[in-house]
C-alpha positions as CSV (number, residue, x, y, z in Angstrom):
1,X,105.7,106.7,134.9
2,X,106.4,105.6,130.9
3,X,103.8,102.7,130.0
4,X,104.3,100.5,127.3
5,X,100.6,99.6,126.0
6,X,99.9,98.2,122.8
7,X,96.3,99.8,121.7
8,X,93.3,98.0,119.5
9,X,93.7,100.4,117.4
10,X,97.5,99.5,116.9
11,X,96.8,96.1,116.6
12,X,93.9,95.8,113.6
13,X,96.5,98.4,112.2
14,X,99.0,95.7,112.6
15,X,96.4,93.1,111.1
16,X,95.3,95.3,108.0
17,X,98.6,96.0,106.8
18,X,99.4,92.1,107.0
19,X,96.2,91.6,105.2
20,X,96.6,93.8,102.5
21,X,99.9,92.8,101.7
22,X,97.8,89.8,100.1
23,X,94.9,91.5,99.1
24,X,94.7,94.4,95.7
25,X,91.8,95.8,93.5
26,X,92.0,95.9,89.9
27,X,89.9,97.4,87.2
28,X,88.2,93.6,86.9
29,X,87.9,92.8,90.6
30,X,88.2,96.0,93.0
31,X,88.4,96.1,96.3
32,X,86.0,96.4,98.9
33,X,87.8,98.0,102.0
34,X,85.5,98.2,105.0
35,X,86.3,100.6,108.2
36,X,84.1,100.4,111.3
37,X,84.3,103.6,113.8
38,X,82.6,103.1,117.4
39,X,79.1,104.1,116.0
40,X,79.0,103.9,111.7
41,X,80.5,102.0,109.1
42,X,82.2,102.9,105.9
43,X,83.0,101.0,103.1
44,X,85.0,102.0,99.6
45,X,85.6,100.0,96.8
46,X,88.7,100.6,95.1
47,X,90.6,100.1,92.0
48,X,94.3,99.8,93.6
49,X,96.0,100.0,90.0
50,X,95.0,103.6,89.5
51,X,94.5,104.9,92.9
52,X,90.6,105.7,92.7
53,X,87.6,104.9,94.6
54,X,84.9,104.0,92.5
55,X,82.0,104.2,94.8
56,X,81.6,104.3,98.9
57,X,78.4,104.2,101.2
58,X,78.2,104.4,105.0
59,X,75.9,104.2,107.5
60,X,76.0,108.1,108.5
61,X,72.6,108.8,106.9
62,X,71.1,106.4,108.7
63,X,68.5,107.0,111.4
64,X,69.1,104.6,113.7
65,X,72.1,105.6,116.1
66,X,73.4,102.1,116.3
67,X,74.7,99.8,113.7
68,X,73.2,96.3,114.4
69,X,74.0,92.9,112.3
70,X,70.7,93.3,110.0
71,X,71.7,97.4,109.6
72,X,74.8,96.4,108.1
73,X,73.6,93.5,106.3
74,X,71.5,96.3,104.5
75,X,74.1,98.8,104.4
76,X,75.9,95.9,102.3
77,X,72.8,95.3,100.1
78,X,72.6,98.9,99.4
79,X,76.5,99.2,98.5
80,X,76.4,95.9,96.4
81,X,72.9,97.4,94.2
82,X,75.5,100.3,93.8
83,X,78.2,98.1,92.6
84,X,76.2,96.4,90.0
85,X,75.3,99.5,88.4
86,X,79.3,99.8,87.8
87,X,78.6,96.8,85.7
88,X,81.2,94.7,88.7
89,X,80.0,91.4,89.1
90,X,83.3,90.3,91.5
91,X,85.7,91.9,94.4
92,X,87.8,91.7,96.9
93,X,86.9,91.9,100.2
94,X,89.3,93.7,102.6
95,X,88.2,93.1,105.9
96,X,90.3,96.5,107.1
97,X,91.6,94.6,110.0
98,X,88.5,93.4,111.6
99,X,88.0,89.9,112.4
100,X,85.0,88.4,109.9
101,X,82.4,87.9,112.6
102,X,79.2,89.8,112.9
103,X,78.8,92.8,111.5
104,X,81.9,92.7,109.1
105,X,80.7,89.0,108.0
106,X,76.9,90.5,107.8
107,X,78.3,93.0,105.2
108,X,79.8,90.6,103.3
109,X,76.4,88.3,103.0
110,X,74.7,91.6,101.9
111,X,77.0,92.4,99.3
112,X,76.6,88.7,98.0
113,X,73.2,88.9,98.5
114,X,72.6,91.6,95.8
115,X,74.4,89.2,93.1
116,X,78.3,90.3,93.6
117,X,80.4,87.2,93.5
118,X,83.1,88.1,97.0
């Protein structure tokens, strides 16, 4: 019996791709590119002209074994600090796909928070 399902999975795939069509990191305004697993998040920020990441944090040293809305909102405190040391004062935020509601929008406030213009 052949099922034809579309997944979640395929879907934000679907989203992020029509997302980024809009969206690129230069040297003057990188990219923040966000991906949420079931349990941690990830985030990279990326200079799209060359190809490189210039600095990434996640949530796997964490102790807690949950990511809540004030976990990431600190998880996007800690990766804007680490920004600002780059000498980056503005980015681009890439969602990855995600709708920009709770956590994703948490991370967001956090980076802001610590002074980087989004």
């Amino acid at each position: 019996m052949k099922m034809s399902k579309k997944t979640r999975s395929l879907g934000r795939n679907k989203r992020h791709l029509r997302v980024r069509k809009r969206l690129a990191g230069t040297q003057d305004r990188p990219r923040v590119s966000l991906f949420r697993s079931n349990k941690n998040i990830y985030l990279q920020l990326i200079d799209d002209n060359e190809g490189k990441t210039l600095a990434s944090v996640s949530s796997l040293k964490s102790d807690n074994n949950s990511m809540n809305k004030d976990l990431s909102k600190k998880l996007g405190v800690e990766f804007g600090e680490k920004i600002s040391k780059l000498g980056i004062k503005q980015v681009v935020f890439d969602r990855g796909g995600y709708l920009y509601h709770g956590k994703v929008a948490a991370i967001a406030d956090g980076i802001r928070e610590s002074g980087i213009e989004v």
